[in-house]
N, C-alpha and C positions, 0 to 999 in steps of 0.2 A: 601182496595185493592189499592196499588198505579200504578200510570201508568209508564207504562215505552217504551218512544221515541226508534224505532228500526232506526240506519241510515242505508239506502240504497242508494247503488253506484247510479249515475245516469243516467238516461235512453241516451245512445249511439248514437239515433236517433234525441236528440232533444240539439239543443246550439249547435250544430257543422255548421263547415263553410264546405262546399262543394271545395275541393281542385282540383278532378280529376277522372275522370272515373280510375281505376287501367287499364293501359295501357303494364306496364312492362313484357314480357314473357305472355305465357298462365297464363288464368284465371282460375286455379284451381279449385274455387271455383261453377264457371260457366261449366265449364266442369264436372264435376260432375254429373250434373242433379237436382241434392240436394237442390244447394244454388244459389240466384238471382247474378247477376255481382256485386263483388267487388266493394266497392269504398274508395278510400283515405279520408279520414277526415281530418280536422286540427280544434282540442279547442287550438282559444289563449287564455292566462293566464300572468298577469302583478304583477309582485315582487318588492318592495322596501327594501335593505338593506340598512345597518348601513355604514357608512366604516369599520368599523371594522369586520363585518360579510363579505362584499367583499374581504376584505384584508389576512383575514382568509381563504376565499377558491382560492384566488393567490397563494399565500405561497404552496399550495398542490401540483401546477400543476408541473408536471414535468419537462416541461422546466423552467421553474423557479428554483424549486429546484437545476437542473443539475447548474445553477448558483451559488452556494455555495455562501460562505460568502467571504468575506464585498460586494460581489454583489448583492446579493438578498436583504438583508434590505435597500439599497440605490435605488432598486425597488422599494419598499415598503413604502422608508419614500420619491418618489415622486408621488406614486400613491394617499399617503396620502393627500400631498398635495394638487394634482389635484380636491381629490374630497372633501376635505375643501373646497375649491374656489369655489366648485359647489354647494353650499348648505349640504354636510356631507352626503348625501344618493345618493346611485346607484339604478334609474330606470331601470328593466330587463322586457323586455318583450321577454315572449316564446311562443308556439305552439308545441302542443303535437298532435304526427299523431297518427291516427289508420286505419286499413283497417278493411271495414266493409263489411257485407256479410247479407242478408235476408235468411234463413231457407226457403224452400217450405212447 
Protein backbone atom coordinates (compact mmCIF):
# COMPACT_ATOMS: atom_id res chain seq x y z
CA UNK A 1 0.00 0.00 0.00
CA UNK A 2 1.82 3.28 -0.76
CA UNK A 3 1.19 6.47 0.87
CA UNK A 4 0.22 9.29 -0.68
CA UNK A 5 0.96 13.13 0.80
CA UNK A 6 -2.69 15.03 0.26
CA UNK A 7 -1.60 19.17 -0.03
CA UNK A 8 -3.83 21.26 1.70
CA UNK A 9 -4.28 25.14 1.37
CA UNK A 10 -3.40 26.70 4.44
CA UNK A 11 -5.18 27.43 7.31
CA UNK A 12 -6.30 31.41 6.76
CA UNK A 13 -6.07 32.04 10.51
CA UNK A 14 -2.65 31.34 11.16
CA UNK A 15 0.75 33.36 9.37
CA UNK A 16 -1.37 36.36 8.53
CA UNK A 17 -0.34 39.90 9.82
CA UNK A 18 -3.47 41.72 11.19
CA UNK A 19 -3.92 44.86 8.66
CA UNK A 20 -7.19 46.32 9.81
CA UNK A 21 -10.60 45.97 11.34
CA UNK A 22 -12.63 46.05 7.57
CA UNK A 23 -13.78 49.65 8.16
CA UNK A 24 -14.88 50.41 4.47
CA UNK A 25 -18.94 50.72 4.11
CA UNK A 26 -21.21 48.31 6.03
CA UNK A 27 -20.08 45.14 7.36
CA UNK A 28 -21.82 42.61 5.48
CA UNK A 29 -20.65 40.16 7.01
CA UNK A 30 -21.56 41.33 10.48
CA UNK A 31 -24.72 42.54 9.56
CA UNK A 32 -25.72 39.34 8.69
CA UNK A 33 -25.91 37.71 12.06
CA UNK A 34 -24.15 34.84 10.39
CA UNK A 35 -20.58 35.87 10.36
CA UNK A 36 -18.13 37.40 13.32
CA UNK A 37 -16.75 41.21 11.92
CA UNK A 38 -14.60 41.19 8.85
CA UNK A 39 -11.18 41.63 9.01
CA UNK A 40 -8.44 42.51 6.31
CA UNK A 41 -5.42 40.35 6.42
CA UNK A 42 -2.13 40.84 4.76
CA UNK A 43 0.46 37.40 3.97
CA UNK A 44 3.64 38.88 2.83
CA UNK A 45 5.59 36.87 0.48
CA UNK A 46 9.22 37.70 -1.02
CA UNK A 47 10.27 36.69 -4.78
CA UNK A 48 13.71 36.75 -6.28
CA UNK A 49 13.98 36.90 -10.15
CA UNK A 50 16.46 36.64 -12.85
CA UNK A 51 16.75 39.70 -15.07
CA UNK A 52 15.64 38.17 -17.39
CA UNK A 53 12.43 36.80 -15.90
CA UNK A 54 11.90 40.78 -14.62
CA UNK A 55 12.65 41.90 -17.96
CA UNK A 56 10.25 39.44 -19.41
CA UNK A 57 7.35 40.74 -17.41
CA UNK A 58 8.47 44.65 -18.43
CA UNK A 59 8.25 44.06 -21.96
CA UNK A 60 4.18 42.94 -21.31
CA UNK A 61 3.24 46.07 -19.43
CA UNK A 62 1.39 48.21 -21.45
CA UNK A 63 2.81 51.29 -21.25
CA UNK A 64 5.86 49.96 -22.25
CA UNK A 65 4.62 48.27 -25.04
CA UNK A 66 2.59 51.48 -26.20
CA UNK A 67 6.46 52.49 -26.48
CA UNK A 68 7.17 50.52 -29.65
CA UNK A 69 10.26 50.06 -31.14
CA UNK A 70 13.57 51.24 -30.96
CA UNK A 71 12.05 52.65 -27.63
CA UNK A 72 11.18 49.79 -25.82
CA UNK A 73 14.47 47.61 -26.14
CA UNK A 74 16.51 50.86 -25.28
CA UNK A 75 14.19 50.35 -21.92
CA UNK A 76 15.12 47.09 -21.79
CA UNK A 77 18.87 47.18 -22.63
CA UNK A 78 18.94 49.85 -19.46
CA UNK A 79 16.91 48.26 -17.19
CA UNK A 80 19.28 45.41 -17.98
CA UNK A 81 21.88 47.17 -17.15
CA UNK A 82 20.62 48.64 -13.95
CA UNK A 83 20.12 45.35 -12.74
CA UNK A 84 23.55 43.77 -13.72
CA UNK A 85 25.15 46.47 -11.59
CA UNK A 86 22.95 45.25 -8.89
CA UNK A 87 23.95 41.83 -8.55
CA UNK A 88 21.55 40.08 -11.88
CA UNK A 89 18.43 39.59 -9.60
CA UNK A 90 15.34 41.70 -8.63
CA UNK A 91 14.09 41.32 -4.93
CA UNK A 92 10.06 41.70 -4.97
CA UNK A 93 8.52 41.69 -2.08
CA UNK A 94 4.41 41.36 -2.00
CA UNK A 95 1.45 41.11 0.25
CA UNK A 96 -1.54 39.37 -0.60
CA UNK A 97 -4.87 40.82 1.26
CA UNK A 98 -7.87 38.68 2.15
CA UNK A 99 -10.95 39.68 4.15
CA UNK A 100 -11.73 37.42 6.57
CA UNK A 101 -14.90 36.45 8.23
CA UNK A 102 -15.58 33.72 11.40
CA UNK A 103 -18.84 31.61 10.66
CA UNK A 104 -21.09 31.43 13.99
Amino acid sequence: MSSTSIERAPDPWVGRRAVRVHTRGDDLFAASGLFAAAELAAYPWERTVTADEWLGAVATVSDHQRLGSPRLPVLLRALRSAIDGLGGVVHLRHETYALLSRRF
